[in-house]
C-alpha positions as CSV (number, residue, x, y, z in Angstrom):
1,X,6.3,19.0,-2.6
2,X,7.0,15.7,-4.4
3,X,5.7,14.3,-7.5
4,X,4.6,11.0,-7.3
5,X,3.5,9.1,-10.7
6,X,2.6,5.5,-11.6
7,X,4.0,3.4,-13.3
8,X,2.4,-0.3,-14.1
9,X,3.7,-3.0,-13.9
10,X,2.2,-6.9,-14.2
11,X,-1.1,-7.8,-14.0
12,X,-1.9,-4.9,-11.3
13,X,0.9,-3.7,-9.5
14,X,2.1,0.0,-9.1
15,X,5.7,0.9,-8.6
16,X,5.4,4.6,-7.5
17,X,7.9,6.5,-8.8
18,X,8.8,10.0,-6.6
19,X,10.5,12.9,-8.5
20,X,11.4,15.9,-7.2
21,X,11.9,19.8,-9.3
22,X,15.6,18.7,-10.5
23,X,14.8,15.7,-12.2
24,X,15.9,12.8,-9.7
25,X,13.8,10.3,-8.3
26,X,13.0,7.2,-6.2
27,X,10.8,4.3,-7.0
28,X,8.9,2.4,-5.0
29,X,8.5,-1.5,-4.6
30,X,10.1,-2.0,-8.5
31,X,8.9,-6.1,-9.0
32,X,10.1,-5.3,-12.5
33,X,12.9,-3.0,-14.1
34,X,12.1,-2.9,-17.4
35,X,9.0,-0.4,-17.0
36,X,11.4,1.7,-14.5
37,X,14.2,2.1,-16.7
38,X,12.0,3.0,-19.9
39,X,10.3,5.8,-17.2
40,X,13.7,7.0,-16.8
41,X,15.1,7.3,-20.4
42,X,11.8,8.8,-21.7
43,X,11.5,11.4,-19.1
44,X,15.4,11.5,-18.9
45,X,15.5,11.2,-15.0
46,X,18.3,10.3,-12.5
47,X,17.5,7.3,-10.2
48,X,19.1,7.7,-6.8
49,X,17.1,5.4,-4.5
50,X,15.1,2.5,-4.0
51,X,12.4,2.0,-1.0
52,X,11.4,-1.4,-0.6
53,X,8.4,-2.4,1.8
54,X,8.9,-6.2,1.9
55,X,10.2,-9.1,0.5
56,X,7.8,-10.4,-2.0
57,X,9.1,-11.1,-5.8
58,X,6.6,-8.7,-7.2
59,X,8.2,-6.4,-4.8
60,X,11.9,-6.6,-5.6
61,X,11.8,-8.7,-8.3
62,X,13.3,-5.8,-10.6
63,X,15.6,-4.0,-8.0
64,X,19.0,-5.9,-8.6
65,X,19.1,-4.6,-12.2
66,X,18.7,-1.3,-11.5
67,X,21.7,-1.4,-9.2
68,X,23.7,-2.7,-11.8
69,X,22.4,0.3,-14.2
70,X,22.6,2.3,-11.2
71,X,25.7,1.1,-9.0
72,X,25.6,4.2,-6.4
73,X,22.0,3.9,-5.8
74,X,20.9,4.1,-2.2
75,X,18.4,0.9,-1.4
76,X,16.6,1.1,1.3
77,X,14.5,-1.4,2.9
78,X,13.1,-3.6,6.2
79,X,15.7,-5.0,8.2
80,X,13.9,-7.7,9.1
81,X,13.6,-9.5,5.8
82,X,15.5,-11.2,3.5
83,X,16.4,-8.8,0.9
84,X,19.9,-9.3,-0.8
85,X,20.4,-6.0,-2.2
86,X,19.9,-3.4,0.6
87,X,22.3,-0.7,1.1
88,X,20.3,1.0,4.4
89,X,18.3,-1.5,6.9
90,X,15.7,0.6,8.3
91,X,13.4,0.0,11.6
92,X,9.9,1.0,12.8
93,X,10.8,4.6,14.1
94,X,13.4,5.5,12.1
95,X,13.8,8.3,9.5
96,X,15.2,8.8,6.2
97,X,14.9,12.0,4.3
98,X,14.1,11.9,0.6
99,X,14.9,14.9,-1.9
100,X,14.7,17.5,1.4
101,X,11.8,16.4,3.1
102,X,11.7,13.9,5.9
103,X,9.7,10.3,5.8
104,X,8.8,8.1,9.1
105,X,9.1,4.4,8.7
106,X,6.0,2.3,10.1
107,X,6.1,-1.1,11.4
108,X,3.0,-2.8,9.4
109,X,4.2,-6.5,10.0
110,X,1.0,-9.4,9.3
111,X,1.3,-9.6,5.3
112,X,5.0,-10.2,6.2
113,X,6.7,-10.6,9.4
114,X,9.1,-7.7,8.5
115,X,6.3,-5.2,6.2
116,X,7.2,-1.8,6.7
117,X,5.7,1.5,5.4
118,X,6.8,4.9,4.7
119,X,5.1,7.9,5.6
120,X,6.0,12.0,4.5
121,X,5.0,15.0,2.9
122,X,2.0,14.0,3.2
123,X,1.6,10.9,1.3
124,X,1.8,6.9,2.6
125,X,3.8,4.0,0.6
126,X,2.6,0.8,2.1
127,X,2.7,-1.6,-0.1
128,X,0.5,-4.8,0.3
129,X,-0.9,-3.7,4.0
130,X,-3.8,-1.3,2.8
131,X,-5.3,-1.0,-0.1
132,X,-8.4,1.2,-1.3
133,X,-11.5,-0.9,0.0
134,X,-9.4,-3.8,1.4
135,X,-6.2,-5.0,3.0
136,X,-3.4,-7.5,2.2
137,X,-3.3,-11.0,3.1
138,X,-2.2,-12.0,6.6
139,X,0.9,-14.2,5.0
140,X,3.9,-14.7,7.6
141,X,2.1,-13.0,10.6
142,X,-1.1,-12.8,12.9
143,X,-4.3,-11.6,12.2
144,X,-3.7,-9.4,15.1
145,X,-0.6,-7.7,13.6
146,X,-2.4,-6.9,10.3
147,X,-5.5,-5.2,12.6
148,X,-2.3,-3.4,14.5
149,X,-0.9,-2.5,11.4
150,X,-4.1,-0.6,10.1
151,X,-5.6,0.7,12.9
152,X,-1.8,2.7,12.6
153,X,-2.6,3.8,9.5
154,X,-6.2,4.3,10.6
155,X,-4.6,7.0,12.8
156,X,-2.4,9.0,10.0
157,X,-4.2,12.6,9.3
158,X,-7.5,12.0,7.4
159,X,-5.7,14.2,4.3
160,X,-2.7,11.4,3.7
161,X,-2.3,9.9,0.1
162,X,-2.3,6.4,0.6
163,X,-0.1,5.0,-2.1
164,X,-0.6,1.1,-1.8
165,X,1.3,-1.5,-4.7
166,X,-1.7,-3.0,-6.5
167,X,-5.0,-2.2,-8.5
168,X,-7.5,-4.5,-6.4
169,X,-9.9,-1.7,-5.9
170,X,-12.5,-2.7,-8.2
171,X,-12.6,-5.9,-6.2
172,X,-12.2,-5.3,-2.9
173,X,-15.4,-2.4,-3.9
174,X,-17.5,-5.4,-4.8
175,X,-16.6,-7.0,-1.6
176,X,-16.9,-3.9,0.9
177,X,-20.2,-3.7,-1.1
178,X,-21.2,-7.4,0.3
179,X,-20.3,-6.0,4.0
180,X,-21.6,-2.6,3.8
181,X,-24.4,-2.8,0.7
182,X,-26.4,0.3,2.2
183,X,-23.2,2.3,2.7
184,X,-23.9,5.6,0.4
185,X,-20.2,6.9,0.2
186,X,-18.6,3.0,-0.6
187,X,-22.2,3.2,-3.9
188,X,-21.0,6.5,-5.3
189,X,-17.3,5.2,-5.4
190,X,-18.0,2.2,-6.6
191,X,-19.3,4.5,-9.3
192,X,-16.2,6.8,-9.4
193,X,-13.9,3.3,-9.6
194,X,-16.3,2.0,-12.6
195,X,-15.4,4.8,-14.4
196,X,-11.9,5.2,-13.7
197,X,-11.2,1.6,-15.0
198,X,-13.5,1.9,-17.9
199,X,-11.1,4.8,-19.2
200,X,-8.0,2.5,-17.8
201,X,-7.2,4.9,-15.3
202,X,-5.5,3.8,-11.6
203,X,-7.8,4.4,-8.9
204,X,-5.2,5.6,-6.7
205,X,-4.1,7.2,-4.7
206,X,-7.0,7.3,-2.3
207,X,-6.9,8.7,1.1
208,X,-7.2,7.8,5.1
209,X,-10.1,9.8,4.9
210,X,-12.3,7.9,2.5
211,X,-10.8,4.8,3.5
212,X,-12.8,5.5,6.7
213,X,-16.0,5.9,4.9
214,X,-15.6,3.2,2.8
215,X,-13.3,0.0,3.8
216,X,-14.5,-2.5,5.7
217,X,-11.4,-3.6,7.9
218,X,-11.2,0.0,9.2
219,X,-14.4,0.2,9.9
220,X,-14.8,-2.8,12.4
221,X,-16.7,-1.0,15.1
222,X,-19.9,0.2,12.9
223,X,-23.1,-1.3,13.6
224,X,-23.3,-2.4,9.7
225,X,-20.1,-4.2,9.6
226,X,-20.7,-6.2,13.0
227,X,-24.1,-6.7,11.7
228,X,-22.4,-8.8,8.8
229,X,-20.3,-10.9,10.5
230,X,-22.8,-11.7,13.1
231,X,-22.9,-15.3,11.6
232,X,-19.7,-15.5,11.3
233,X,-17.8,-14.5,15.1
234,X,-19.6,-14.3,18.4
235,X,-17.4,-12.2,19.6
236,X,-18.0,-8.3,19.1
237,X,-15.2,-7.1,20.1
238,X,-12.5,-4.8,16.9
239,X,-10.4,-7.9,16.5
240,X,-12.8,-10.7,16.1
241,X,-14.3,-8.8,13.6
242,X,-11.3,-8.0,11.5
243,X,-10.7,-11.5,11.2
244,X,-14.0,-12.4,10.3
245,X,-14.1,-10.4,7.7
246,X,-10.7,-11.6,6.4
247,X,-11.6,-14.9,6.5
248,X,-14.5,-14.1,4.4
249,X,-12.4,-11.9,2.1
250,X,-10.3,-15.3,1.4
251,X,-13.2,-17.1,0.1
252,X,-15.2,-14.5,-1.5
């Protein structure tokens, strides 16, 4: 089983760090060394790979100096995007193993053309495609892409960690809350969130399972979400909806 930890970075983002029982580790998405590298020292850990969902700055921003702290280092990311520093292009379908146990990339392409995601042991890295109560921006793709790209995730085992790259939660609660405002489950977490941030706590990871319960975009064929974007889309069917509600996201 691995160890996953935070480690902030920014104004919101997360760069997950995954250790296993001897003391190495990987990080995930590092938009900035220097938290990394102070991680490392403090808890006097061995960097030996970097996984890297897409291309954005806040994304990689930070990985070209820890290959030069770290020249052996094993960086793995989308082969579809332009990132200089990769030393293993991986594809939708392939495999990579990490400290003994064995992680599935996903194709998530809409935030970017090339977005990929990481899935193992139980636990989901997927950067800027979903995020607890909301979903990225469709940036480079198709609003139908970014629907693709969750309902995949949608179908992961209800138990997954979802380990996404930024603290928007709070947010994206007051919005689902605008969607969903008599939706009991998305109330008592908007509680649960409240407190977490009061005591500066992340609120993640969260899970497929509550995600369900509580997040609009995967929740596009409920009565109460349709209901919402009735003025918005006459169409009904899981698509039109998504992208309703994105649209509305944008402005809200």
């Amino acid at each position: 089983m691995l160890n996953i930890k935070s480690i902030p970075a920014f104004n919101d983002n997360y760069i997950w760090l995954i250790e296993n029982s001897d003391h190495r580790c990987a990080v995930v998405d590092p938009g900035d060394p220097a938290p990394v590298l102070a991680y490392l020292k403090q808890h006097d850990l061995s960097l030996e790979a970097i996984l890297i969902t897409h291309h954005h700055n806040d994304h990689i921003g930070g990985v070209a100096e820890l290959v030069r702290q770290h020249p052996n280092i094993d960086v793995v990311g989308p082969a579809n995007e332009p990132i200089p520093t990769l030393t293993h292009s991986v594809d939708a379908g392939d495999q990579i193993e990490l400290f003994g146990e064995v992680f599935l990339v996903l194709g998530l392409e809409g935030h970017t053309l090339g977005h990929i995601g990481y899935v193992g042991d139980g636990k989901l890295f997927c950067g800027d495609v979903l995020f607890s109560a909301g979903c990225g921006r469709v940036m480079e793709g198709t609003m139908e892409q970014m629907h693709s790209a969750l309902n995949k995730l949608a179908s992961l085992p209800l138990e997954t960690q979802v380990y996404c790259a930024h603290e928007y939660t709070a947010s994206n609660v007051a919005f689902a809350l605008a969607v969903e405002p008599d939706n009991d489950k998305l109330q008592q977490y908007r509680d649960e969130v409240n407190r977490l941030r009061a005591q500066n706590k992340p609120t993640l990871p969260t899970t497929i399972q509550r995600e369900k319960w509580i997040n609009p975009f995967l929740r596009t064929d409920q009565p109460s979400v349709m209901r919402s974007v009735a003025n918005r889309t006459s169409a009904s069917d899981s698509l039109a909806i998504f992208s309703a509600l994105r649209e509305w996201k944008n402005e809200f």
